[in-house]
Residue, then its C-alpha position, 0 to 999 in steps of 0.5 A: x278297816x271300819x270308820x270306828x277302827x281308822x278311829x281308834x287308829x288315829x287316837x292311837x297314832x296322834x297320842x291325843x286323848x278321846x277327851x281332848x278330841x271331844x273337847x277339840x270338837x266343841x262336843x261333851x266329854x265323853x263324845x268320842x268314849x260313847x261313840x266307840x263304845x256303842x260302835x256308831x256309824x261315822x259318817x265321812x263329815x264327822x271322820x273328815x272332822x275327827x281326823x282334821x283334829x288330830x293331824x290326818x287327811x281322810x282321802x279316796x283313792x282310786x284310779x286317778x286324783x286322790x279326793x281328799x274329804x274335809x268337813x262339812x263347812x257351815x256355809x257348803x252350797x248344797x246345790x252345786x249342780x250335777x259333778x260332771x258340770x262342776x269342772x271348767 
């Protein structure tokens, strides 16, 4: 499933209009309406922010721990050093 598919999807499933969610998002009104229309790509931030709104988690699953993906908060430190020295 595309980003644009999960979507749809979750527009569908919540029952929330692309105008409440425009709106949710601090966006113009016909933010999500064009954003479909013209199939742009979705980065993980904004599908993570999207799906936040309208009662999903956007999550990778793989071998091991889900890693759940929030959105970008404004005050992330954008240099937390190499992954592998992150974990205590």
């Amino acid at each position: 499933m595309t980003p644009t598919e999960a979507l749809r999807e979750m527009l569908d499933r919540s029952g929330m209009s692309m105008y409440a969610l425009s709106k949710a998002m601090g966006k113009s009104r016909n933010y999500i309406g064009n954003t479909l229309k013209q199939g742009s790509d979705l980065g993980a931030s904004g599908l993570a922010e999207m799906a936040s709104h309208m009662g999903f988690k956007l999550v990778l699953d793989g071998s091991g721990e889900p890693i759940e993906i929030t959105e970008r908060s404004d005050d992330a430190d954008d240099n937390q050093g190499p992954a592998n020295k992150r974990r205590g």
